[in-house]
C-alpha positions in Angstrom: 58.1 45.5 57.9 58.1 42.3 56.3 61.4 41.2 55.7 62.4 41.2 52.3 62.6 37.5 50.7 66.0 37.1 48.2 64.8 34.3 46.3 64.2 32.8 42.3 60.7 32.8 40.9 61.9 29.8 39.1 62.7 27.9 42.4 59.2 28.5 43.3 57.4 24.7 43.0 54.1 25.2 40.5 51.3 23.1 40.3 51.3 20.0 38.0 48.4 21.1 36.2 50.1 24.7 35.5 53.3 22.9 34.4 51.2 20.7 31.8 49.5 23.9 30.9 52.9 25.4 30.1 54.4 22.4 28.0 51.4 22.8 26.2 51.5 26.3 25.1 55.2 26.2 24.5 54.6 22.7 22.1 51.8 24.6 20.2 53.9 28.1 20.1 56.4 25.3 18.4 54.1 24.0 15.8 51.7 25.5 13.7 49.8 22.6 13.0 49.2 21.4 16.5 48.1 24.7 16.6 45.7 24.5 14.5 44.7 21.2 15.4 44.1 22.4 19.2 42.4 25.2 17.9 39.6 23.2 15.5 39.6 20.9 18.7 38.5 23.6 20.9 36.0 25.1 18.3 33.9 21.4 17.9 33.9 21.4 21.9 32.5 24.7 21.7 29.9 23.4 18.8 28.8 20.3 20.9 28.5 22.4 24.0 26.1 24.9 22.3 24.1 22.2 20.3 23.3 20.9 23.8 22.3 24.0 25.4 20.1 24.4 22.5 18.9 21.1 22.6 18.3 21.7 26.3 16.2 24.8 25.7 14.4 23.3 23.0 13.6 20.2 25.4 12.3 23.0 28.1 10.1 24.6 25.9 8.3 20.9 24.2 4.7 20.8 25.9 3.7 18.3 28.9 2.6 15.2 26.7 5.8 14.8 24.5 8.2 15.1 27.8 6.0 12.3 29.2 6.3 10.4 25.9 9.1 7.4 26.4 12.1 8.2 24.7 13.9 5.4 22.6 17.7 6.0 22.8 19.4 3.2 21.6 22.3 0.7 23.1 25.1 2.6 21.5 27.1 5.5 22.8 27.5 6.9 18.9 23.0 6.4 19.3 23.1 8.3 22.4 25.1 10.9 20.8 23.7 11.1 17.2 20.3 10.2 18.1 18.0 7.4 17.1 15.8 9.2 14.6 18.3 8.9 11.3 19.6 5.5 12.5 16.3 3.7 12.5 14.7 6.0 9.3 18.0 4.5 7.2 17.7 1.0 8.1 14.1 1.0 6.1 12.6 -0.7 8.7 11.2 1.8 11.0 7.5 1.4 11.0 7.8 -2.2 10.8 9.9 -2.6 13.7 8.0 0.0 16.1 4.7 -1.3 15.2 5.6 -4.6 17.7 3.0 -5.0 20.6 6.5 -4.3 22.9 6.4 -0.7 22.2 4.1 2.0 23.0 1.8 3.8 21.3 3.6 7.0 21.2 8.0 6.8 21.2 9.8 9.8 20.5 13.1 8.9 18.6 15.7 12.1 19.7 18.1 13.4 17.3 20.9 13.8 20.1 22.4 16.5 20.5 21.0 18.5 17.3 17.8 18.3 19.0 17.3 22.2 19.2 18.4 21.9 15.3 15.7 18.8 14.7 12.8 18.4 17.2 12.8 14.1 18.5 10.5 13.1 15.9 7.5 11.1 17.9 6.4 7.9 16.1 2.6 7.5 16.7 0.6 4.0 16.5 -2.2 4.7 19.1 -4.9 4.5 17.0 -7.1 7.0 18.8 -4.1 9.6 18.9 -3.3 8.6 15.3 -6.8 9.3 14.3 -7.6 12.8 16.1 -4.7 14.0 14.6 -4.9 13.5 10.9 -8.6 14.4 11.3 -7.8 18.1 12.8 -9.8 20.7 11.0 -6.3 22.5 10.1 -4.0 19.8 9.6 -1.0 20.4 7.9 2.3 19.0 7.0 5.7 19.8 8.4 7.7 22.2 6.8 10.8 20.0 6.7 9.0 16.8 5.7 7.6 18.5 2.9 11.1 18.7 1.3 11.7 15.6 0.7 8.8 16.0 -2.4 10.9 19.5 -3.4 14.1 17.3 -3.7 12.4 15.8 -6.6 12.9 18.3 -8.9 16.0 20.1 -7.0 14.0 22.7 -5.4 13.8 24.3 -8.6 9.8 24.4 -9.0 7.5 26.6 -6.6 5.4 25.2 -3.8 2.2 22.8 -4.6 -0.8 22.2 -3.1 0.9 19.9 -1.2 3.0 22.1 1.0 2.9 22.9 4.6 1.5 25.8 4.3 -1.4 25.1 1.3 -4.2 24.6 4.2 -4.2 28.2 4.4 -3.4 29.4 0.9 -6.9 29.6 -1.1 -4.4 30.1 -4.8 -3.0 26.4 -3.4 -6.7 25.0 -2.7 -7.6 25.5 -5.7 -4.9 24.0 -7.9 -5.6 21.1 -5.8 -9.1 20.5 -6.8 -8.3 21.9 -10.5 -5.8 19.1 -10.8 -8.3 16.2 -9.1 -11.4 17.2 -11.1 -9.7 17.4 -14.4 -7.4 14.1 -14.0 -11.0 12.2 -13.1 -13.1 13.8 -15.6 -10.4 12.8 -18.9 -10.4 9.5 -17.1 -13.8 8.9 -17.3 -14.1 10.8 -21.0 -11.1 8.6 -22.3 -11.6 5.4 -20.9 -13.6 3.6 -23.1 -10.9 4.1 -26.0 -7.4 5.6 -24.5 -7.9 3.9 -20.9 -8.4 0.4 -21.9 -6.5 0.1 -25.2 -3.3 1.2 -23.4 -3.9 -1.5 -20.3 -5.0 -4.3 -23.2 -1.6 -3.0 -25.4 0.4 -3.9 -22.0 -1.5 -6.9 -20.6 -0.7 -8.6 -24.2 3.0 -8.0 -23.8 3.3 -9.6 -21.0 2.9 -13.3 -20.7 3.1 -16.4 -23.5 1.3 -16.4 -26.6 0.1 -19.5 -26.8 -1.5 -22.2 -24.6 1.6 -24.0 -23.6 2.7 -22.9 -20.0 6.6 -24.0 -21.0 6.0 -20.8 -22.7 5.5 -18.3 -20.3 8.8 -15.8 -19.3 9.7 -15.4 -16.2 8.6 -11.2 -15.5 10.2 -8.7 -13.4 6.8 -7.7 -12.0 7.8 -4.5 -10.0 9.2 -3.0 -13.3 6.0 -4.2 -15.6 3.8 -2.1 -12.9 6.0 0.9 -12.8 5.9 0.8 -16.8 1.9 0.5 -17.2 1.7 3.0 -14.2 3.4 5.4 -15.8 2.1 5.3 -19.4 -1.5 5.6 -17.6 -0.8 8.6 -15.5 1.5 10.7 -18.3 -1.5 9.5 -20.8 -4.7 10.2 -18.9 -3.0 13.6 -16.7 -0.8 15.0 -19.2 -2.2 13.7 -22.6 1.2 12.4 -23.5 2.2 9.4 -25.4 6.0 9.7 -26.0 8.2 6.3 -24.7 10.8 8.1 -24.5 9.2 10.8 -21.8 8.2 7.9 -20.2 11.1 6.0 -19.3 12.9 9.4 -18.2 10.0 9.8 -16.2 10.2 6.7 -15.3 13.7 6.0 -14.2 14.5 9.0 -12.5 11.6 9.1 -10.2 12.6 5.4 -9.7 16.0 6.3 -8.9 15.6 9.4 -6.9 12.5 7.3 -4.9 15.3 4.8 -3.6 17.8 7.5 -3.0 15.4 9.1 -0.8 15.3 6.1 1.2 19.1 5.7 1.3 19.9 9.1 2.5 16.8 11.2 4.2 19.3 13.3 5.8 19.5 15.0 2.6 15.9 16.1 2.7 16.6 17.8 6.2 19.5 19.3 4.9 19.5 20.2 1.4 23.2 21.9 1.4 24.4 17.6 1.5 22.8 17.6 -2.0 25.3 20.2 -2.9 28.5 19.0 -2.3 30.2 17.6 -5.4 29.8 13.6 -4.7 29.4 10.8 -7.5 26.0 9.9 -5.5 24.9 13.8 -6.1 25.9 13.6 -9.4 23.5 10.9 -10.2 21.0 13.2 -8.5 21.4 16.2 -10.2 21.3 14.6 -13.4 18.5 12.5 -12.3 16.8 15.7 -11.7 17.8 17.0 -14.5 16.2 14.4 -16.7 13.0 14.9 -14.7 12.5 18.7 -15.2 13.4 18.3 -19.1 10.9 15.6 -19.7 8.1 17.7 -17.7 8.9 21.0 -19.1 8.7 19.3 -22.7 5.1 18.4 -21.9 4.3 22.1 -20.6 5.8 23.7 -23.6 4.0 21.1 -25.9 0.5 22.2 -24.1 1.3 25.5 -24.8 1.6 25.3 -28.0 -1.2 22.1 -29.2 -3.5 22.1 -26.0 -5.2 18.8 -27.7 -9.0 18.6 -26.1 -8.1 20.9 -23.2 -9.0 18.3 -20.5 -5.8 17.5 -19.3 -4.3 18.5 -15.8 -1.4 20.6 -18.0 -3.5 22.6 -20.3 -5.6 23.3 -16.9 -3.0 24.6 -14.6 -2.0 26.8 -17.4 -5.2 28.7 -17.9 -5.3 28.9 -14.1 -2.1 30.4 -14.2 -2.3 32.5 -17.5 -1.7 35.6 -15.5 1.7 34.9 -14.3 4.5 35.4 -17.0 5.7 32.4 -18.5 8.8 31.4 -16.5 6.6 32.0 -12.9 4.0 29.3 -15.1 7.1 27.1 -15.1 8.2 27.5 -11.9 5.0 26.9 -10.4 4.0 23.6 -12.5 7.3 21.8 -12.7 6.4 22.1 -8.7 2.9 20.6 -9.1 3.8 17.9 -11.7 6.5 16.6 -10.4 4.7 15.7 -6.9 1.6 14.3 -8.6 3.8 11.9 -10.9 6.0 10.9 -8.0 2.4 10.1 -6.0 0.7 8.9 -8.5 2.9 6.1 -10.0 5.0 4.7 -7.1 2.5 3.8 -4.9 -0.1 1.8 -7.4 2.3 0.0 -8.8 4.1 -0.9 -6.0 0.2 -2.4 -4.7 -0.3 -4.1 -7.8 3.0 -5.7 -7.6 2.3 -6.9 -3.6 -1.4 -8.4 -5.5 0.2 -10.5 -7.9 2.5 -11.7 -5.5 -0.3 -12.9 -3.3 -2.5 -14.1 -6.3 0.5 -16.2 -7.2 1.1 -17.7 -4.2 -3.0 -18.5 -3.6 -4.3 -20.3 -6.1 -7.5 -20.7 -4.3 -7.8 -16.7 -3.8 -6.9 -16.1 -7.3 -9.1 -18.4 -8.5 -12.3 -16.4 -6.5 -10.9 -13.4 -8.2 -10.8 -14.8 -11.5 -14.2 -15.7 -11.1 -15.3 -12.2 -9.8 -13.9 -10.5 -12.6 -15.8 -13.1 -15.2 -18.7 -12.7 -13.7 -18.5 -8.5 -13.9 -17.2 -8.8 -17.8 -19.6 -11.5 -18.7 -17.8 -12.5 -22.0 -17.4 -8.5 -22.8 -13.5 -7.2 -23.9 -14.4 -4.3 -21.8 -16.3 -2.9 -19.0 -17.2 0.7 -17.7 -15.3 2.3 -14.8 -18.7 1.8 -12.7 -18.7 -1.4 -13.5 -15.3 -1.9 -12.4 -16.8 -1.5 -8.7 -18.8 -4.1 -8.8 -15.8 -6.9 -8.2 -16.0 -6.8 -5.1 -13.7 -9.8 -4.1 -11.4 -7.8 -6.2 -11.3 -5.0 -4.3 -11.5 -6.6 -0.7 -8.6 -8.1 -2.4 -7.0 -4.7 -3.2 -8.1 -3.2 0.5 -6.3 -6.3 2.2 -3.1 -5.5 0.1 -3.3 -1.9 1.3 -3.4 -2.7 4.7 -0.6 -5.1 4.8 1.5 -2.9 2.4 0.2 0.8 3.5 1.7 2.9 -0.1 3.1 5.4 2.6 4.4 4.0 5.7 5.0 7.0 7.7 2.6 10.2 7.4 4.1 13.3 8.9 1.7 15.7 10.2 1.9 19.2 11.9 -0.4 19.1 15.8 -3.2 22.4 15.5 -5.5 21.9 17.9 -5.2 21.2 21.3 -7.3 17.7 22.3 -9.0 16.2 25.6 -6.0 13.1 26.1 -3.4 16.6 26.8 -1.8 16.2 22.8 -1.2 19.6 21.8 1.0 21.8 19.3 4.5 21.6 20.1 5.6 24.7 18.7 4.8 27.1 16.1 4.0 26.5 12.6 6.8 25.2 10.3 10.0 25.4 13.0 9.5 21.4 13.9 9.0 18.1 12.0 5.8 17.9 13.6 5.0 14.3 14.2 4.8 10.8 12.7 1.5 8.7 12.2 3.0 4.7 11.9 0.6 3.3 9.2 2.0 0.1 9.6 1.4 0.3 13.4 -2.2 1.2 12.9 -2.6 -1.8 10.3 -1.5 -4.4 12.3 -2.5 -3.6 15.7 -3.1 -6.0 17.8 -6.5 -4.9 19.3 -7.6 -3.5 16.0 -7.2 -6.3 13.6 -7.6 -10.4 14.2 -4.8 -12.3 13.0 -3.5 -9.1 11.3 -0.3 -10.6 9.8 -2.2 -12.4 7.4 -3.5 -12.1 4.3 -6.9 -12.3 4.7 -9.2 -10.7 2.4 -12.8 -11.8 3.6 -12.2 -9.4 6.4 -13.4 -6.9 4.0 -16.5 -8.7 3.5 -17.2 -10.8 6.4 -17.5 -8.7 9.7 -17.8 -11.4 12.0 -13.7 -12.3 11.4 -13.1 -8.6 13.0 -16.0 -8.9 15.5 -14.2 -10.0 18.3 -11.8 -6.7 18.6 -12.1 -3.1 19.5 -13.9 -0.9 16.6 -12.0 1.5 18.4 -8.5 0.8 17.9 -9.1 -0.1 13.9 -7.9 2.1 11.8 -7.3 1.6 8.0 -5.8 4.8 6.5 -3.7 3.4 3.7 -4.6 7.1 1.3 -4.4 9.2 5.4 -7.0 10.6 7.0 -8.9 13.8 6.9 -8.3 16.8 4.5 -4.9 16.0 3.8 -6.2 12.5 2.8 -4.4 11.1 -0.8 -7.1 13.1 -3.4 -6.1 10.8 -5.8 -7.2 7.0 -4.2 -10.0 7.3 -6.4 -7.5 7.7 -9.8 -5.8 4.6 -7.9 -8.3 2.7 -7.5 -9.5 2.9 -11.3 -6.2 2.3 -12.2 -5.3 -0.7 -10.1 -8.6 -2.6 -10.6 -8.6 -2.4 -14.6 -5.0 -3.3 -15.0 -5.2 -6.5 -12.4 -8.5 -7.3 -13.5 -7.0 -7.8 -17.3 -4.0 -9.7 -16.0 -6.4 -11.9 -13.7 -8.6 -12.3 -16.9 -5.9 -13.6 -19.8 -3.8 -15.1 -17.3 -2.8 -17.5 -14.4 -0.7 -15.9 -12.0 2.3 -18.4 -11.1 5.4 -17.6 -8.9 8.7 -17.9 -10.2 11.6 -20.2 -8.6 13.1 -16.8 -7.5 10.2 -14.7 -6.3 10.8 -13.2 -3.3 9.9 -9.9 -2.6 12.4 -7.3 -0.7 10.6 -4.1 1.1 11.9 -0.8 2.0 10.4 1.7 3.6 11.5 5.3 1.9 9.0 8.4 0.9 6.9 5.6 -0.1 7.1 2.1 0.2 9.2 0.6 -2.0 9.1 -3.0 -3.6 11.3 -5.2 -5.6 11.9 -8.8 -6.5 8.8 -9.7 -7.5 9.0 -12.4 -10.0 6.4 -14.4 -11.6 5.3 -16.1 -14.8 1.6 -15.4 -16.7 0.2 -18.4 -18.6 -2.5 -17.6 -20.8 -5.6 -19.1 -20.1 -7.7 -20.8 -22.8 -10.3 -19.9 -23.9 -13.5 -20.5 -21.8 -11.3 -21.5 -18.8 -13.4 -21.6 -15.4 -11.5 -24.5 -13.8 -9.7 -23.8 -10.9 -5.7 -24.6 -11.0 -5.0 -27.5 -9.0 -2.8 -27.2 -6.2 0.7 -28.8 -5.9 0.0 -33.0 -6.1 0.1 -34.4 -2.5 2.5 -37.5 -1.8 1.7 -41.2 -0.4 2.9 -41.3 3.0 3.2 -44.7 5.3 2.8 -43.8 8.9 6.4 -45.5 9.4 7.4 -42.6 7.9 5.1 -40.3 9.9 6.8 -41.5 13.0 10.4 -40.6 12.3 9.2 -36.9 12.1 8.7 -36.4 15.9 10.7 -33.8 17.5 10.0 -30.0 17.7 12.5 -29.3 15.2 10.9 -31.8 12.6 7.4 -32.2 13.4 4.7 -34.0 11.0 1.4 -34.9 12.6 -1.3 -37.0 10.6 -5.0 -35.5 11.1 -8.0 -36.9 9.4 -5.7 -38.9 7.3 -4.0 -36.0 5.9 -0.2 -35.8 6.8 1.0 -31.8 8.3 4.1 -30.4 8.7 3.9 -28.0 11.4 7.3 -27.8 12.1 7.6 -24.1 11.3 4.1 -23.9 13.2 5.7 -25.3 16.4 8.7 -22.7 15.8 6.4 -20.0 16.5 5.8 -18.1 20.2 4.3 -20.8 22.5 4.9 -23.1 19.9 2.5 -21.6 17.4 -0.7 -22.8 19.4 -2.9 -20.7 21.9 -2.4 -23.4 24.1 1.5 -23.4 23.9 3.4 -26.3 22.8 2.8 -29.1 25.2 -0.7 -29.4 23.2 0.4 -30.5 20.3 4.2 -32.2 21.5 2.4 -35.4 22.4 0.9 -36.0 18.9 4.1 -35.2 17.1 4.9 -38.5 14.3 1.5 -39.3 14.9 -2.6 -39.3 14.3 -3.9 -36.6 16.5 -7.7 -36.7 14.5 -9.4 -37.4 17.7 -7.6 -34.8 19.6 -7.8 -32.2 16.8 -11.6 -33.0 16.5 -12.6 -32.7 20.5 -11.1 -29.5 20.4 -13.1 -26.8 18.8 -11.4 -25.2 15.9 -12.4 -21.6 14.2 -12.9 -21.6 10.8 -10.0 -19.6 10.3 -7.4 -21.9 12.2 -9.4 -24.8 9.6 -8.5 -22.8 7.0 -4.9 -22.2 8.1 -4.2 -25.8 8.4 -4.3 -26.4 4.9 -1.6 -24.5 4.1 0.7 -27.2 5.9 -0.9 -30.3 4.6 2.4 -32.3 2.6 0.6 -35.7 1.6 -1.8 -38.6 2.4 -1.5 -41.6 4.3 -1.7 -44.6 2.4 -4.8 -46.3 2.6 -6.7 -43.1 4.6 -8.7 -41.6 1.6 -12.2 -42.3 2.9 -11.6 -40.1 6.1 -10.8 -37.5 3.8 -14.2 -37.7 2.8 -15.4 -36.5 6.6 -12.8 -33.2 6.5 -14.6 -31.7 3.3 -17.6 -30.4 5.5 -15.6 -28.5 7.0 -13.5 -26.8 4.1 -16.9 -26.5 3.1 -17.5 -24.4 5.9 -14.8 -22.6 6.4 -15.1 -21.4 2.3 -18.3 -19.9 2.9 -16.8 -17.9 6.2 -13.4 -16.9 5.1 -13.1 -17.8 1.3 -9.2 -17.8 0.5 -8.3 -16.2 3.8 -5.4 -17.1 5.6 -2.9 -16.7 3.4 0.8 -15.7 4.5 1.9 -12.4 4.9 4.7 -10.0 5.8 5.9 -8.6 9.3 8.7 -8.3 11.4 6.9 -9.4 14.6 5.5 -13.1 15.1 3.0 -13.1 18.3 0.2 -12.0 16.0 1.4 -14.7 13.3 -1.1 -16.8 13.0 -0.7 -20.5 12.2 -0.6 -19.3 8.1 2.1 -16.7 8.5 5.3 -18.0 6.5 8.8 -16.0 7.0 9.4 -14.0 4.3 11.4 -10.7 5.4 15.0 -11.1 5.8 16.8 -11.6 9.0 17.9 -8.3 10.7 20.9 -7.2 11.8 21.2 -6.8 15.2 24.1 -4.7 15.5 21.5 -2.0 13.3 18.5 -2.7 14.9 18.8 -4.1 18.1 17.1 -8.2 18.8 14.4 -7.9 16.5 12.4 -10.9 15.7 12.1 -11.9 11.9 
């Protein structure tokens, strides 16, 4: 028998942790809102916990390639946590950054701990990858990337033949062709008249009205393109002519185009769009105004069909068997997607054109003579005709590569392919993957010199020749059967509204024209500013470049650091000090080739060394003046501009992109620092 024990419980020591447990319950039995505190505490540790075990299973599940596929985290705890995916889409730099020669062909951004919720999106710029995917025989869009197309009109409208699941869905097919066939055949019907008289209309309004270049405004040239674009598509798809449709059209697709850009969470999760902010009600009565104005044009088809060959009046015999609200439903859907693809994207080209025209007289000039040469003294031209510029459209093909119209392509994987890429999951539960157009366009092994504008790669071969066929691919409308069904539309479009501009008008840039990119649903431009002086009448003369000053080699030699470096070839005077800023001081042979002629004439040393035509051509961009006294030894240098014209033409010319080792000696800064604290280091 065990000795019975006369003692106090309460005399019996506890544990500290019990004791803090204790004080704890007794404080929140004290307080309700502690209480309540300690219980939504314990409910978002629960949350976290099961987001990562779902995340976990999710990871478990995700086939062999994309666990072997190198994950991009981020510096940041908050990265770690949130993910990477949403940080890098909002900072509208994205494709630009990734498509550096420092990451790999395939990263997979993760979306942290809601990673079971939101597969990690993988970012794809292997060319060969890129290619076998958005050539499957099924290929089909995500699910969840299609939304961002349904936020247009606030989910509202029915699905379109561009939804994920359309592949599959012959009623879908066939409203895709329907639309195509009948937008091309009123364009070709109309364009003698409608077409034309609507570009001439806006080309007028654009620039001075007389000779006098004092004359000419200063244009917002963004906005002029989003305004022709739209009276062309609303005329030529809807047979509509209303200004006041088209600035609602106009405007909110505008607006809601940026907004995309600005919040894409949204589009993964639609319930943020309801929630009663000042920034969703902009949206819903941006939406609003876009459903009206389209809904106007179906009931003003219904009732006066016009000629019947107009994408409306078709869709609405193809759908006569559905009551009218279902015929609502379903084209508000349909509409709405081919405005919002069929307006952003040229104009936002044809903006990115004039830019370049403006800042190349030399290549504007070749395109001014192409499009003479095609009109022949005529006001007006067929659309087969318009094909026949064809420095126009290498002109228009170099733009799209530099400036893809849609940055990111999401696709689904079908098919299971000989490098081990396979389908993740099944149909419509994942975001599927991203193709990098940007990445593919400026490849380094694809493309030579790719970060400039260079638009006799179109019709020279040779300036590609030295790189792999292999890793080039150019898929500014996609790839396959989900490839853009309107880039014929586009092209039409693009090349009879820059072709008038080009013909009435030099192209000049404005004090303040600097152009601001953004990479959203599409790719979105701004701050393109120039000025159109009419040309008279007759004019063939080239514009002359800006007048070149009278240097003295004294003051040559007081430019001869690094940091302010002028070098005197041929008796031309160069500064190459942003040149010698560039990796390995701008030269294939690094720095210490050039250092020793810095302040000084480096002809002899420039001409033992064999130059390429394009490095020729490139070196005219920096020329500043003339040494006084040196004009006969210009004589000797026009061989070989002569030369280098009949290889490259205008080539050379600067371009955008985040990433200099590709820059070639003609690549002039023009994007905006980043901020490192948003993007990590990244190189302007």
């Amino acid at each position: 028998v065990v000795p019975a024990m006369s003692c106090n419980a309460s005399q019996v020591p506890l544990h500290p942790a019990v004791q803090s447990f204790s004080f704890l319950v007794e404080v929140l039995e004290g307080n309700a809102v502690l209480a309540l505190a300690w219980r939504a505490g314990m409910f978002g540790v629960s949350v976290v916990v099961a987001l990562m075990l779902w995340r976990w299973s999710a990871e478990m599940r995700e086939p062999v390639w994309v666990k072997e596929t190198e994950q991009y985290r981020g510096k940041t705890l908050w990265s770690r946590i949130a993910g990477t995916c949403l940080t890098e889409v909002t900072t509208g730099l994205m494709c630009r950054k990734f498509m550096s020669p420092k990451y790999p062909g395939m990263l997979r951004l993760h979306n942290g701990i809601g990673g079971g919720l939101f597969r990690d999106l993988i970012v794809i710029k292997n060319p060969r990858v890129a290619k076998e995917i958005l050539e499957e025989r099924k290929t089909c869009k995500p699910e969840k990337s299609y939304r961002v197309f349904r936020r247009l009109h606030g989910y509202q409208g029915g699905r379109d033949f561009l939804s994920f699941h359309s592949h599959r869905d012959d009623h879908y097919a066939r409203s895709r062709v329907l639309a195509y066939r009948t937008l091309m055949k009123r364009t070709y019907q109309r364009y003698e008249d409608v077409y034309q008289d609507l570009v001439r209309e806006f080309v007028e309004g654009i620039g001075n009205k007389d000779d006098a270049a004092a004359g000419a405004p200063v244009r917002d040239v963004t906005d002029d393109m989003h305004q022709i674009a739209t009276s062309i598509l609303v005329s030529m798809a809807f047979d509509h002519n209303d200004a006041a449709i088209n600035h609602d059209l106009f405007e909110s697709v505008v607006w809601m185009v940026f907004d995309i850009s600005d919040r894409p969470q949204n589009s993964g999760m639609p319930f943020l769009d309801w929630i009663p902010t000042s920034k969703n009600r902009q949206l819903w009565r941006y939406q609003k105004t876009l459903t009206s104005a389209i809904l106007t044009m179906i009931n003003a088809k219904r009732e006066d069909p016009g000629d019947g060959v107009n994408v409306v009046t078709a869709l609405l015999q193809e759908f006569k068997a559905e009551p009218e609200p279902r015929q609502d439903e379903i084209l508000l859907g349909i509409l709405c997607v081919l405005f919002f693809a069929g307006f952003d994207t040229t104009s936002n080209t044809m903006s990115m054109v004039l830019y370049h025209l403006a800042i190349n007289t030399d290549i504007q000039d070749k395109v001014y003579a192409d499009v003479r040469r095609v009109y022949d003294g005529k006001n007006s031209v067929s659309v087969e005709q318009l094909f026949q510029m064809h420095y126009l459209i290498a002109v228009l093909k170099e733009t799209l590569r530099m400036y893809p119209t849609v940055p990111f392509v999401s696709r689904e994987v079908t098919e299971k392919h000989a490098d081990g890429v396979c389908p993740r999951f099944k149909e419509g539960t994942t975001t599927g993957v991203g193709i990098n157009i940007f990445g593919l366009h400026y490849h380094h092994l694809g493309w030579n010199h790719p970060h400039n504008f260079m638009p006799e790669r179109w019709l020279d071969p040779s300036i590609d020749a030295t790189v792999l066929p292999d890793e080039r691919v150019y898929a500014p409308f996609a790839l396959g059967k989900r490839g853009c069904f309107g880039r014929q539309f586009a092209y039409v479009e693009m090349l009879t509204v820059l072709s008038q501009i080009i013909l009435r008008y030099h192209v000049v840039p404005a004090a303040n024209n600097q152009p601001v990119i953004r990479e959203g649903g599409t790719l979105l431009v701004s701050g393109v500013k120039c000025q159109f002086e009419k040309r008279g009448a007759g004019d063939v003369t080239p514009r002359a470049g800006p007048a070149l000053k009278n240097l003295s080699m004294d003051e040559v030699k007081q430019h001869n650091k690094v940091d302010d470096f002028w070098m005197v070839i041929d008796g031309r005077v160069y500064d190459l000090t942003k040149f010698a800023a560039g990796e390995k001081g701008g030269h294939p042979g690094g720095l210490e080739a050039m250092l020793p002629w810095a302040g000084a004439d480096g002809t002899s040393e420039y001409e033992f060394i064999s130059h390429s035509p394009v490095a020729m051509k490139l070196l005219k961009r920096y020329c500043i003046g003339i040494v006084q006294g040196a004009n006969k030894g210009l004589l000797r240098r026009e061989k070989t501009e002569d030369l280098s014209d009949k290889t490259l033409g205008g080539g050379g010319a600067p371009g955008f992109g985040i990433d200099e080792p590709e820059a070639g000696p003609g690549y002039r800064r023009t994007m905006p620092r980043i901020d490192s604290s948003v993007t990590g280091k990244i190189r302007n």
